[in-house]
C-alpha positions in Angstrom: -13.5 12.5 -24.9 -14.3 8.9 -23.6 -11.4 6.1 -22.6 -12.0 2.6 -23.1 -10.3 1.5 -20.8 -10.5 -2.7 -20.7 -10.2 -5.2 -18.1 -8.0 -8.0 -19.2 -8.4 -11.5 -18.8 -5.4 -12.6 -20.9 -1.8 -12.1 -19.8 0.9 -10.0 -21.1 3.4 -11.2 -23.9 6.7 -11.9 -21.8 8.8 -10.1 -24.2 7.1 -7.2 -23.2 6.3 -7.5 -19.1 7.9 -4.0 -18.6 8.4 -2.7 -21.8 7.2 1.0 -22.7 6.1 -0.2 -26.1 3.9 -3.0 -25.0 1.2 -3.9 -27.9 0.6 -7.1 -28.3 -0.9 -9.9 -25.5 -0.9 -13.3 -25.7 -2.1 -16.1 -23.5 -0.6 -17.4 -20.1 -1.5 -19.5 -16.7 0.6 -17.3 -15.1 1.2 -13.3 -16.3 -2.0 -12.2 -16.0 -2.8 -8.2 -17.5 -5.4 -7.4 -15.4 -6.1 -4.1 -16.5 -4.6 -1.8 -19.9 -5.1 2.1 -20.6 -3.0 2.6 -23.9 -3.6 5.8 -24.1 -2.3 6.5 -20.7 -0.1 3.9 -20.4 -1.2 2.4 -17.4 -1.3 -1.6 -16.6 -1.9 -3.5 -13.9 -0.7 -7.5 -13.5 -2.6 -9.5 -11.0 0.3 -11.8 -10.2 3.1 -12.5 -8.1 5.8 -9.6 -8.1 8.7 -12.2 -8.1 7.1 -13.7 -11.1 6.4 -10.8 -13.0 10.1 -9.2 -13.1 11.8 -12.6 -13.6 10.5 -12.5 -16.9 10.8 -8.5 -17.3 12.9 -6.9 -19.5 15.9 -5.5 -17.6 16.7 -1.5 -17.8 13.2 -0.5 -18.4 11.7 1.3 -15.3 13.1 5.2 -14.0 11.6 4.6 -10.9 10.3 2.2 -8.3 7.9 2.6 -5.5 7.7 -0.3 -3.3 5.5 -0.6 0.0 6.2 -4.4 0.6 4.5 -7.1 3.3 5.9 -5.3 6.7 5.8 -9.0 8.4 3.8 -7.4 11.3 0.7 -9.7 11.2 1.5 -11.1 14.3 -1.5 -10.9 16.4 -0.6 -7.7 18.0 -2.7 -4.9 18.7 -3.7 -1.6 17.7 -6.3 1.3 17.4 -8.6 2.0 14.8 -11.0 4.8 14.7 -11.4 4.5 19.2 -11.6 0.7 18.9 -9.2 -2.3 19.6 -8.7 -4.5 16.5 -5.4 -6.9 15.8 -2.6 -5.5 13.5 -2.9 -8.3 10.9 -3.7 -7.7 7.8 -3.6 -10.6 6.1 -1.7 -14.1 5.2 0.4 -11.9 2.9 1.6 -10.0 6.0 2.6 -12.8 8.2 6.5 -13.2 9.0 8.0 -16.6 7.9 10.9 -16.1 10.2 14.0 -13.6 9.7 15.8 -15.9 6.9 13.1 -16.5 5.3 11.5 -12.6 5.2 15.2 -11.5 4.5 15.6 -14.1 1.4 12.3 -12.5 0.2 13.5 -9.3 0.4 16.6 -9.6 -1.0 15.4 -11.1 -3.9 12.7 -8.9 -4.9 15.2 -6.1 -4.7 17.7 -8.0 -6.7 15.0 -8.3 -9.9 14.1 -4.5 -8.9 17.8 -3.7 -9.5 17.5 -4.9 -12.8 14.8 -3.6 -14.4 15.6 -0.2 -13.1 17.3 1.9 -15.6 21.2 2.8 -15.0 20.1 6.2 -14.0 16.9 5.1 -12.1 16.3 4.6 -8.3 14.2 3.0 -6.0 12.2 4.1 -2.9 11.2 1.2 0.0 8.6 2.1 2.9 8.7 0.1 5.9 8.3 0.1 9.6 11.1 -1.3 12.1 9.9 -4.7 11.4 11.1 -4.9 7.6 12.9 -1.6 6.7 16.0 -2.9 8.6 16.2 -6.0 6.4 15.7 -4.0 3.4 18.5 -1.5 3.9 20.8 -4.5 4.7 19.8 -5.9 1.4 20.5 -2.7 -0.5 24.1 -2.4 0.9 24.6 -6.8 -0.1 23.4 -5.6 -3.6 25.2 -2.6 -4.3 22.7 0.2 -4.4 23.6 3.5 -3.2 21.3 4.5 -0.6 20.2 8.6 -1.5 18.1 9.5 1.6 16.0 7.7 4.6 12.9 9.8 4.5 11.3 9.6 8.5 7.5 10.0 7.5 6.2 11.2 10.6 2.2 10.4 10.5 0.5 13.7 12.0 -2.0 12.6 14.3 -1.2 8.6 14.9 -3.5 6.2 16.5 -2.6 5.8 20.3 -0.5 3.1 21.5 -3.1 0.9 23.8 -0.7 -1.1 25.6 1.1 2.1 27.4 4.4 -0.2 26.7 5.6 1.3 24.3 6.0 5.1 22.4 3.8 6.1 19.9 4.2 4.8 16.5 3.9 7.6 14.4 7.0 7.3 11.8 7.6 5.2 9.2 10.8 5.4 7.2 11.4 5.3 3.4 14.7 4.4 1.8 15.4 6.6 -1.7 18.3 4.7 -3.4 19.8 4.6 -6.7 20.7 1.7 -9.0 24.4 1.0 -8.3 27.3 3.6 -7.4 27.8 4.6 -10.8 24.1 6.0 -11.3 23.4 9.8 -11.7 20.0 10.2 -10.4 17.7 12.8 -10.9 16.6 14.7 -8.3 14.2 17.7 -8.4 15.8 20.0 -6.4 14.4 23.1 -7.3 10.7 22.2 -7.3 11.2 20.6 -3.9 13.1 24.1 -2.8 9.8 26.1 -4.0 7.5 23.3 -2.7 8.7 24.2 0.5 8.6 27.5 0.9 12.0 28.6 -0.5 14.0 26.7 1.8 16.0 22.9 1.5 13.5 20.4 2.1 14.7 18.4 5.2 14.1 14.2 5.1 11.6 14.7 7.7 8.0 14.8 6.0 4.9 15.6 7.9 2.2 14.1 6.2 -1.3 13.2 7.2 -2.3 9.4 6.5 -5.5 8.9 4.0 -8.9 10.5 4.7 -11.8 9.5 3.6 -12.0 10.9 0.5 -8.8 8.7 -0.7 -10.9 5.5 0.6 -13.8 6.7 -0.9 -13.5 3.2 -2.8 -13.1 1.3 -0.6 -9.9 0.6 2.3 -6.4 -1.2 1.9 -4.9 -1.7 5.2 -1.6 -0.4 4.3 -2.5 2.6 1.9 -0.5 5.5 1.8 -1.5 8.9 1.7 -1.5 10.5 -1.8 0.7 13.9 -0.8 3.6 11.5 -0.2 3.4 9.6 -3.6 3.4 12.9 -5.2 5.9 14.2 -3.4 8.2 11.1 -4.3 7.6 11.5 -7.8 7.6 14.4 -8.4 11.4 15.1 -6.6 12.9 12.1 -8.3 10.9 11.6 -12.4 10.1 13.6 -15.0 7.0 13.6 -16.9 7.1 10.9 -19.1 9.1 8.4 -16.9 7.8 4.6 -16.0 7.0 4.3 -12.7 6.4 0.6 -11.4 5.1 0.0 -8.1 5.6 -4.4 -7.1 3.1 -4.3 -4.3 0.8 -1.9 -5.4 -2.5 -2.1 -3.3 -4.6 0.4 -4.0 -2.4 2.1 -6.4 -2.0 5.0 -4.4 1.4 5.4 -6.7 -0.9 5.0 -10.2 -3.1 7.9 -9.2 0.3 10.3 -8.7 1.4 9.2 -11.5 -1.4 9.8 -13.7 -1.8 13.4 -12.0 2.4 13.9 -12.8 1.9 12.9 -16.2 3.8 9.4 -16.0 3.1 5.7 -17.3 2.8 3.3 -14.6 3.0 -0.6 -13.7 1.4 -1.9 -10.7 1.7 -5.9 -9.9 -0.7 -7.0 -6.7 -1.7 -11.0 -6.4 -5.2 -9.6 -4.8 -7.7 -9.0 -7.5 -9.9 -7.5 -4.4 -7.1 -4.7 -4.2 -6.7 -4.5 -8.0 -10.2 -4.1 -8.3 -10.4 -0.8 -5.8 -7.1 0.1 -8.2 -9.3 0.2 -11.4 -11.9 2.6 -10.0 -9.0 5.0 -8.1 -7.3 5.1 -11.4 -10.2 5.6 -13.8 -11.0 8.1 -11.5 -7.9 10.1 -11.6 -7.9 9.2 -15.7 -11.1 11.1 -16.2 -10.3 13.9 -13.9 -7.2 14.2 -16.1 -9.2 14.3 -19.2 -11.5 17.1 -18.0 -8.8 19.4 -17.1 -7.3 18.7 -20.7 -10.3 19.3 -22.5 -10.5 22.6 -20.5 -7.6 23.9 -21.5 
């Protein structure tokens, strides 16, 4: 069994920016469908994330992924396979000054909120230079914060300047809609996942290897294990799972492996591109173990 999978050049009906039951396409300068897999139920939008959920429909997503820009571009330094290179990472990473990062924050997490179901929740990665801003935001907003999940990287990059501790954490904020939401949580399969025991909100987990940059390299990828991990303790098969900033699509690939549809909006085509081949990948790897059975 063959996909055809298509690359869009056309944009997305708004009617239907987030909807499950998405069909039908029509023209736009500015809601651009860059990629469709009906059968799986995977799309990608090369756009803006702020202009994609304006214009999405509201209470239509269980569950959000969200790595956004970590305003760390700053010329700074850092080490990268034994050499010195700079920390930035791109235009999209440079800080435009706290008010103006915090206004951008809040208001992506404001459309966020709605499209989010009443039951659905949210998980935000970021390092001390943006996850600060983003809890702050959550509290304004009226989500209830679940967890803060310290990802400690296992074998970090040293710190060059020797003024400072190792960065080797990053921390991820797990919160629901509002206070009234009953989220879902997969307590039992996280129990078994780790060995029989609670699993703590510390998570050791190795950044990509090479073989999840096989494609290609985003600067900010994150490992698989912890998207899977993610959704499989807080969706069930079937869910929606959309992902703003998505990259690589690091979150499309666990969610076709956990059986869920997925939305990822990036304004790189570059990065949307190494999506495509990451997720057709993980589509056909799918369809082989189904035709096995």
């Amino acid at each position: 069994m063959s996909l055809k999978s298509k690359k869009y050049t056309h944009s997305i009906k708004d009617d239907f920016l987030v909807s499950e039951e998405a069909t039908e396409y029509n023209d736009s300068k500015k809601k651009s469908l860059y990629y469709h897999t009906p059968s799986f139920d995977i799309r990608l939008f090369n756009a803006d994330a702020i202009d994609v959920l304006e214009k999405a429909m509201s209470e239509s997503v269980d569950m959000i992924f969200a790595d956004p820009p970590y305003f760390l571009s700053n010329n700074g330094i850092t080490c990268n396979s034994g050499r010195m290179v700079l920390v930035n990472k791109g235009e999209w990473d440079k800080s435009r000054g706290f008010k103006e990062n915090y206004e951008f924050v809040k208001k992506w997490l404001l459309l966020c909120q709605k499209v989010l179901k009443r039951d659905g929740t949210i998980w935000v990665s970021g390092t001390s230079h943006i996850i600060y801003s983003v809890g702050f935001a959550m509290q304004e907003l009226g989500f209830k914060i679940l967890n803060d999940i310290v990802w400690y990287k296992i074998n970090p990059p040293p710190n060059l300047s020797c003024r400072y501790f190792t960065h080797s954490t990053e921390t991820i904020i797990w919160a629901a809609r509002d206070k009234a939401s009953h989220h879902f949580f997969n307590y039992r399969l996280m129990k078994e996942m780790n060995s029989g025991k609670q699993m703590k909100n510390l998570w050791n987990i190795l950044p990509p290897g090479k073989d999840e940059k096989k494609f290609g390299k985003h600067p900010t990828q994150k490992p698989l294990q912890l998207l899977d991990r993610i959704i499989k303790a807080s969706t069930r098969e079937g869910d929606l799972v959309l992902d703003p900033f998505c990259g690589s699509s690091t979150t499309g690939v666990a969610a076709i492996k956990n059986n869920r549809k997925y939305i990822g909006i990036d304004m790189s085509e570059e990065y949307l591109s190494l999506s495509v081949k990451r997720i057709q990948e993980a589509i056909n790897s799918k369809e082989e173990s189904l035709f096995k059975r």
